[in-house]
C-alpha positions in Angstrom: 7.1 12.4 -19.9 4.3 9.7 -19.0 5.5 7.3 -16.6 3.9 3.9 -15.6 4.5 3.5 -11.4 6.0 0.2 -11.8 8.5 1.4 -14.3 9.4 4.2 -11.8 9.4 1.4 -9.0 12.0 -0.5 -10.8 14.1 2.7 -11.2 13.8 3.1 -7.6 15.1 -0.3 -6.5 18.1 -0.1 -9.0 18.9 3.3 -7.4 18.9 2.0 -4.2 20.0 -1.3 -4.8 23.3 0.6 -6.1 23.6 3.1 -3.3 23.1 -0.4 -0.8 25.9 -2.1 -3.0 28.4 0.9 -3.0 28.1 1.6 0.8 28.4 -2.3 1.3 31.6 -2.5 -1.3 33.6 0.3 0.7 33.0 -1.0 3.9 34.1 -4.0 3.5 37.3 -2.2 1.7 37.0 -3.4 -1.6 36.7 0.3 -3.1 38.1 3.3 -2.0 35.9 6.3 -1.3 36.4 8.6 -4.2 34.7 5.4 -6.2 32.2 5.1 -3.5 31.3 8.9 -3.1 30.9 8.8 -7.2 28.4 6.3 -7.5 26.5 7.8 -4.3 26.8 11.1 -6.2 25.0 9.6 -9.4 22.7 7.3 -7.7 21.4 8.8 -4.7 19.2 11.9 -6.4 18.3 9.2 -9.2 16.6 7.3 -6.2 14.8 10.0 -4.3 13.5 11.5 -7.3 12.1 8.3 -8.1 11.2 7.7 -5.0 8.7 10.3 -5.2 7.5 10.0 -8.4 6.3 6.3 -7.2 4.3 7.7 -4.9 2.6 10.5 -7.5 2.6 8.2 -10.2 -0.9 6.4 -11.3 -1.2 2.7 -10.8 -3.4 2.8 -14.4 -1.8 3.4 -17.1 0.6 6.2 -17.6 0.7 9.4 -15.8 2.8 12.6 -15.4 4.0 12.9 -12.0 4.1 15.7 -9.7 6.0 16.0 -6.7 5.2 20.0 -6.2 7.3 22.9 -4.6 
């Protein structure tokens, strides 16, 4: 899958943007943590993952990231 790095940048910031809001959300006590840990669960690989394919991703154009092994 050929990925442009700002479309990879934008699922970076939503990512983190929702592990931010969850972390903020149960420490104020407005969830509980079951709700908290589930969204960390979902989001957190989504943003790391990104995370590095921002910074294997071309600036030109789209490209197929590699974060190797």
């Amino acid at each position: 899958m050929k990925m442009k790095r700002t479309t990879v940048v934008w699922i970076f910031r939503a990512g983190a943007g929702v592990c931010v809001i969850a972390s903020v959300l149960y420490f104020m006590g407005l969830i509980p943590l079951p709700v908290c840990a589930a969204l960390l669960i979902v989001a957190f690989p989504i943003t790391v993952l990104s995370l590095f394919f921002c910074w294997m991703a071309g600036v030109s154009g789209g490209d197929i990231p590699f974060i190797g092994y």
